[in-house]
C-alpha positions in Angstrom: -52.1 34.3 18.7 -50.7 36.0 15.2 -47.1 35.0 16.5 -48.0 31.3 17.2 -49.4 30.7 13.7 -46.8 32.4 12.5 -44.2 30.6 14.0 -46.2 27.4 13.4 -45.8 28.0 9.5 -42.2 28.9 9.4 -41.7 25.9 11.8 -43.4 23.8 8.9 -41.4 25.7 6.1 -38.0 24.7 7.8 -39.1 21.1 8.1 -40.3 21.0 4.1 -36.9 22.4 3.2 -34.9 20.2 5.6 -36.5 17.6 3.7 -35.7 19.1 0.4 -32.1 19.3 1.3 -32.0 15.7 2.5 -33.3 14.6 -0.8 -30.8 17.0 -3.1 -27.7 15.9 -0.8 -28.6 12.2 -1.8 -29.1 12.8 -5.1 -25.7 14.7 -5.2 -24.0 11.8 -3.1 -25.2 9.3 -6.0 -23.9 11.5 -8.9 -20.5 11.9 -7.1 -20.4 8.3 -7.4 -20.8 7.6 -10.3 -18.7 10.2 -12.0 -15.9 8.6 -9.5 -16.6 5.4 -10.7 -16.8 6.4 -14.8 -13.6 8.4 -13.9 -11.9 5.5 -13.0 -13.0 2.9 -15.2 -11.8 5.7 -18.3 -8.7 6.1 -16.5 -8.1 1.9 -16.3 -8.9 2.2 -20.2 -6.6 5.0 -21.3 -3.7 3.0 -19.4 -4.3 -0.3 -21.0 -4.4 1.8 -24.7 -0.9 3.4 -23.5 0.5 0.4 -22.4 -0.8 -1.1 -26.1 0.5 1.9 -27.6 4.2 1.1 -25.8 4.0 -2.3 -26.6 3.4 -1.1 -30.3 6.2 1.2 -30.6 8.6 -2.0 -29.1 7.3 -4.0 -31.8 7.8 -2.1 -34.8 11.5 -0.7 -33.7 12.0 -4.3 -33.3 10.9 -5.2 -36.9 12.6 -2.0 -38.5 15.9 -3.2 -36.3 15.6 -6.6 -38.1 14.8 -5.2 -41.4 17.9 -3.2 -41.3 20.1 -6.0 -40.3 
């Protein structure tokens, strides 16, 4: 009768920590979405500044090619 308690307990244990790993793998699912979607949305912003940056550069070799003319 030892062994069936036993086994009743550690029975319960694995179903507690099932239920605890559920729960983390979840919470982890979340996080990996939104770190994907902050990833992206900084990478849509740092291409928009470089294309401003490109745009920029055009501009002012334009003006100091008309300035020299």
């Amino acid at each position: 009768m030892e062994y069936l308690a036993a086994g009743a307990l550690l029975l319960v244990g694995l179903v507690v920590l099932a239920g605890f790993l559920v729960g983390l793998l979840r919470r982890v699912g979340r996080v990996r979405g939104a770190v994907v979607s902050t990833s992206r949305g900084v990478g849509d912003r740092v291409g928009l500044l470089r294309a401003r940056l490109a745009a920029l550069r055009v501009a002012v070799e334009a003006r100091k090619a008309k300035s020299d003319s």
